[in-house]
N, C-alpha and C positions, 0 to 999 in steps of 0.2 A: 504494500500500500504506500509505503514510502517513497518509491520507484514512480507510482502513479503519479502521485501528489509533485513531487518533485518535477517531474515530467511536464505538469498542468502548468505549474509558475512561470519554467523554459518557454513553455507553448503562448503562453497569455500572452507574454512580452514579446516576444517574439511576433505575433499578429498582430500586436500594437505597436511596433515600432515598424514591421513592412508595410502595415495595412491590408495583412492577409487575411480575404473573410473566411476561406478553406479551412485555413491554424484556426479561427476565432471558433469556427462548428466543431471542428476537433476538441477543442477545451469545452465548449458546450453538453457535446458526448460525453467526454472523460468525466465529469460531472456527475452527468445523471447514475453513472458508472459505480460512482462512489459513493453517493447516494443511497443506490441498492445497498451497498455491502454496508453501509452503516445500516442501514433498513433490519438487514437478514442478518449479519454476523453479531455484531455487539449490543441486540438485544439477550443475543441468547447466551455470548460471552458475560451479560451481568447478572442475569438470570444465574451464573455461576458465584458468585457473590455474595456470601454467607452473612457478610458484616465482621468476618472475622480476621481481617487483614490489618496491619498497621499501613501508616499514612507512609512508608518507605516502598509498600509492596509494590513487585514488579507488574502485577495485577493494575494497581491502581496507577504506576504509573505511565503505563501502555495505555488505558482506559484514556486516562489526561491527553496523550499524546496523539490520539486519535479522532479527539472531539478538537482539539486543535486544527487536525489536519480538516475535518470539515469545514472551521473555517477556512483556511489556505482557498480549497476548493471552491469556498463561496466566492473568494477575493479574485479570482482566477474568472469564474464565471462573470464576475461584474465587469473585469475588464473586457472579456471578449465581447459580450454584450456592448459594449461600447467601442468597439472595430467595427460590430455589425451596423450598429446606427451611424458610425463614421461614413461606411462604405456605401451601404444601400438606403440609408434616412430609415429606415426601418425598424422601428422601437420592440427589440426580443423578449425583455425585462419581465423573469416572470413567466417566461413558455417554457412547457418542459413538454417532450414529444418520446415516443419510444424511440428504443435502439433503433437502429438499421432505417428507419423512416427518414426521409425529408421531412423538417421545421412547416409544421401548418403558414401556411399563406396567409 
């Protein structure tokens, strides 16, 4: 997830500095990506979660580290959204579409 996340930040700036709307849907995708797996993994990772951990656990600090990187991902998302309106005047903000689909019109 690290690898993603990391990947989304290269990508944002990146589409933001060419004005690539391609990279900006790429970051868009990789998004909703990560979304899921916060969705599906880390309910059921805290559902593991007794209350019996100290504030040092690696538990808790991977949990930390993770609702972090949602944001990353948000920040990542708000920039490409903003290539997209750069590019096409087209206000994205807010649209989430499935995988593999083209962005509703």
């Amino acid at each position: 997830m690290a690898d993603l996340v990391g990947e989304m930040i290269k990508n944002s700036l990146d589409s933001f500095i060419r004005n690539d709307l391609e990279m900006a849907e790429e970051v868009r995708r990789t998004e909703q990506i990560t979304d899921d797996l916060n969705e599906t993994d880390f309910p059921r990772a805290s559902d593991l979660y007794d209350g019996g951990f100290q504030n040092d656990s690696p538990f808790l600090n991977g949990y930390a580290g993770i609702k972090k990187s949602g944001a990353y991902c948000r920040s990542c998302q708000g920039i490409a959204d903003m290539v997209t309106y750069m590019v096409t005047g087209e206000c994205v903000r807010h649209q989430t579409y499935a995988l593999g689909e083209k962005e509703p019109a």
